[in-house]
Wavefront OBJ file of the C-alpha trace (Angstrom):
o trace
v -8.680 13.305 -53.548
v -7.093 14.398 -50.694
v -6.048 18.843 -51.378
v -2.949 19.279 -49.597
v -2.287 23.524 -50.505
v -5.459 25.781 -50.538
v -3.530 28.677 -51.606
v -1.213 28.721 -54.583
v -0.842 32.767 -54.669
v -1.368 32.373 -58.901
v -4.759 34.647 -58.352
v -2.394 37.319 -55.887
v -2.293 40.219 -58.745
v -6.004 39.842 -59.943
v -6.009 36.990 -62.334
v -7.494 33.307 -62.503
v -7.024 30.434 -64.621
v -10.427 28.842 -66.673
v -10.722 25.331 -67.252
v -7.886 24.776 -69.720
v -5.602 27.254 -67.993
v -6.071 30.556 -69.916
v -5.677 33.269 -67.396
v -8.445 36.217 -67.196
v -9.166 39.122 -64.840
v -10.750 38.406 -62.028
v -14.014 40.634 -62.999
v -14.007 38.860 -66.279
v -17.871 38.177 -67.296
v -17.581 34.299 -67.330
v -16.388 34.629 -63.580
v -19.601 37.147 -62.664
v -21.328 34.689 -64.075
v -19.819 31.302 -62.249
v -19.293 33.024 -59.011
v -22.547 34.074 -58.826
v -23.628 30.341 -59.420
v -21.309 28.899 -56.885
v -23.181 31.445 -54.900
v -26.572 30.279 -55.313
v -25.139 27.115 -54.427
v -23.797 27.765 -51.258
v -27.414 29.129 -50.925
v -29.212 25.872 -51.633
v -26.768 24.149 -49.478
v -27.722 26.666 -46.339
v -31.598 25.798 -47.430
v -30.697 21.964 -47.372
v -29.291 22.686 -43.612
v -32.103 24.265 -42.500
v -34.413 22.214 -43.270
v -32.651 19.100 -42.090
v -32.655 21.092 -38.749
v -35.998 21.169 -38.413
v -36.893 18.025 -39.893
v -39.539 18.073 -36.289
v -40.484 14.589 -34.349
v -43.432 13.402 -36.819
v -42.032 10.658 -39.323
v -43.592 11.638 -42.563
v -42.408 15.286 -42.283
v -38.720 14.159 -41.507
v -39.034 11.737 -44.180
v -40.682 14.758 -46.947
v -37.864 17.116 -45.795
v -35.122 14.374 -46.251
v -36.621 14.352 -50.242
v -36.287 17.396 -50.402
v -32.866 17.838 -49.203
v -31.847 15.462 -51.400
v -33.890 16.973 -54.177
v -31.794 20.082 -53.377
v -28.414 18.516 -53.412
v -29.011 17.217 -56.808
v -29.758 20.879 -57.981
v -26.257 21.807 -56.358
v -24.481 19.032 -58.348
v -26.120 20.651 -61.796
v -25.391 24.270 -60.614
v -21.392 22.348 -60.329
v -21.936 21.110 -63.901
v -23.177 24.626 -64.839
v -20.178 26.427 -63.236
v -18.038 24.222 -64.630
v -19.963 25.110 -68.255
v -19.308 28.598 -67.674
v -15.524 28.503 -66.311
v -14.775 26.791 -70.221
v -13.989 28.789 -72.854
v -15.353 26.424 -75.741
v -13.292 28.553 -78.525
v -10.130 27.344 -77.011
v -10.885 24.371 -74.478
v -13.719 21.602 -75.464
v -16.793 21.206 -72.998
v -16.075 17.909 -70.906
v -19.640 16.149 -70.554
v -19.892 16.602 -66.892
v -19.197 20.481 -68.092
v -22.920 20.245 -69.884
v -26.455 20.189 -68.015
v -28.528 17.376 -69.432
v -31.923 18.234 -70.880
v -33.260 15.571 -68.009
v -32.853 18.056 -65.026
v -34.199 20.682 -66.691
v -37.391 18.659 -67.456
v -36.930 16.732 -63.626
v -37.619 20.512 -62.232
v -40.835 20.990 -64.740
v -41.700 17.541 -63.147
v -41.346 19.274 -59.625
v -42.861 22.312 -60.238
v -46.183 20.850 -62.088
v -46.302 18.302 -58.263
v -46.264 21.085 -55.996
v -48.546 23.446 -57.768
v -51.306 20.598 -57.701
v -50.789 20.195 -53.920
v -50.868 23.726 -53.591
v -54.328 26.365 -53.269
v -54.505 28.942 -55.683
v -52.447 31.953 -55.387
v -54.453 35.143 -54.495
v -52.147 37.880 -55.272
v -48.424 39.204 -55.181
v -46.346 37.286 -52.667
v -43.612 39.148 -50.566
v -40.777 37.241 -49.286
v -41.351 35.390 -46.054
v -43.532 33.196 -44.161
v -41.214 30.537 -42.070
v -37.355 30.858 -42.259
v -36.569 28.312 -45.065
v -39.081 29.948 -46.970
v -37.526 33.171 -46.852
v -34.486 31.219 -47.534
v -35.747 30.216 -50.128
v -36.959 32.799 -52.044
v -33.168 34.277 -51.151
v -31.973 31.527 -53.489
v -34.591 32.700 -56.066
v -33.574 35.755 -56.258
v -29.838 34.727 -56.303
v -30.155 32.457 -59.257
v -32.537 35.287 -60.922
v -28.750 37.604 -60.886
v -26.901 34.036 -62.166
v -29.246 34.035 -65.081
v -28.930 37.707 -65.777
v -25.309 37.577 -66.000
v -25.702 34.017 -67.621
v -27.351 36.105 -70.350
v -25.445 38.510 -70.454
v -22.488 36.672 -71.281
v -24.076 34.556 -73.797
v -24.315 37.765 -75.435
v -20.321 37.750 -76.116
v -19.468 34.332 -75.815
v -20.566 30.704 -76.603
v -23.134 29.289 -73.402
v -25.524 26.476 -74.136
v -29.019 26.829 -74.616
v -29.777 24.210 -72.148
v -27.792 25.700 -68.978
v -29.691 29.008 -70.291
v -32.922 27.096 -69.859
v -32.068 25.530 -66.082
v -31.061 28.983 -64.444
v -34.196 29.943 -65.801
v -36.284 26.963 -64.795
v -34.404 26.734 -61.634
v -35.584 29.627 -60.281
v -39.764 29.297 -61.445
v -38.905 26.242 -59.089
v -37.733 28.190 -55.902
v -40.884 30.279 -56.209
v -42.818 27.222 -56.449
v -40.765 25.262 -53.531
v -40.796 28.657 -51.075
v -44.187 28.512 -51.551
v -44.517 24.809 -50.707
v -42.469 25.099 -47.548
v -44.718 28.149 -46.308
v -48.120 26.117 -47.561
v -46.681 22.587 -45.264
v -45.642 24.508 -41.976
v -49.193 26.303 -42.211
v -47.819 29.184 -42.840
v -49.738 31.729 -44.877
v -48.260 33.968 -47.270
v -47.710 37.920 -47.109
v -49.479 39.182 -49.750
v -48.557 42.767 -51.165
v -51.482 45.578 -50.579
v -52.036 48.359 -52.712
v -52.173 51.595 -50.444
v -56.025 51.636 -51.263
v -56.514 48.074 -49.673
l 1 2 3 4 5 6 7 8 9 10 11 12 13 14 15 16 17 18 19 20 21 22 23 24 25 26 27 28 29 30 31 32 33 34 35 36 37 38 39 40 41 42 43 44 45 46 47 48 49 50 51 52 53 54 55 56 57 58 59 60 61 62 63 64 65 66 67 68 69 70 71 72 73 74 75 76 77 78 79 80 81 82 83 84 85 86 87 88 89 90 91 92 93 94 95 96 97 98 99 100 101 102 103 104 105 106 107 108 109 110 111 112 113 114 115 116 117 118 119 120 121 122 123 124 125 126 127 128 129 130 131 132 133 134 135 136 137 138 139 140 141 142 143 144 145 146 147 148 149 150 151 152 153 154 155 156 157 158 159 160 161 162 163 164 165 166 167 168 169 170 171 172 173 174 175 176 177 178 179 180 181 182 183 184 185 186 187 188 189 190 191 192 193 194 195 196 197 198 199
């Protein structure tokens, strides 16, 4: 689909149209909530990059970073299907299907986060943010989709949001812990560890 107009000047005095045309305020809760998934996606997507800059000259890391890249581009075509979910008003507009995350990814990321936590040592203590730069990337994401699923929450509060895009967020970010972790643990890379004042 070719887009031939970017702007359409509709938005111009503050207002947007959801997914069956019913116009809202800009700073209407369901668009906290989707723009703040869009921007965890745009997040991932900057992750994806940097790791397939650095994919390095030894063939098994190129080809680990390459899963994962695509491992992350399938999390950024659920987060679509979750902003989708939230952009719907289900009172007045149904839920198309590709407007619903299947129980599968949600379980696919359990899957994910069980693998690396075999393959990594056990964790000694609080970890601060950091390490190599897609790690710290990384746990940018993390926190990013920890403010989606607060305002994900919140908005199931007021209005009708599945329990299983409730679940992903959720999931999804126990996962960028796991994966930041990964990428630090692969690059030998220790962690920063947080110190008391009396350590």
């Amino acid at each position: 689909m070719k887009i031939t107009k970017v702007y359409t000047r509709t938005g111009d005095q503050g207002k947007t149209s959801l997914v069956g045309g019913e116009r809202v305020n800009k700073d209407d809760a369901r668009l906290e909530a989707y723009g703040t998934v869009d921007e965890l996606s745009a997040n991932v997507g900057l992750l994806a990059a940097m790791l397939s800059a650095n994919q390095g000259v030894e063939q098994q890391a190129s080809v680990e970073r390459g899963l994962w890249i695509g491992h992350l581009q399938r999390i950024q075509s659920t987060l679509f299907r979750l902003g989708a979910h939230l952009a719907t008003d289900p009172t007045t507009t149904p839920l198309y299907p590709s407007a619903q995350v299947p129980q599968e990814e949600t379980l696919w990321l359990e899957r994910l986060i069980d693998q690396m936590l075999a393959a990594l040592p056990e964790q000694r203590g609080f970890i601060l943010p950091g390490g190599t730069v897609e790690a710290a990337q990384c746990h940018v994401c993390r926190t990013v989709c920890r403010r989606a699923e607060r305002l994900v929450v919140a908005l199931a509060r007021r209005a009708k949001v599945g329990t299983e895009e409730q679940k992903y967020v959720n999931r999804l970010s126990d996962f960028l812990f796991v994966f930041a972790e990964l990428i630090n643990f692969n690059a030998g890379v220790g962690e920063i560890l947080w110190k008391k004042d009396d350590d």
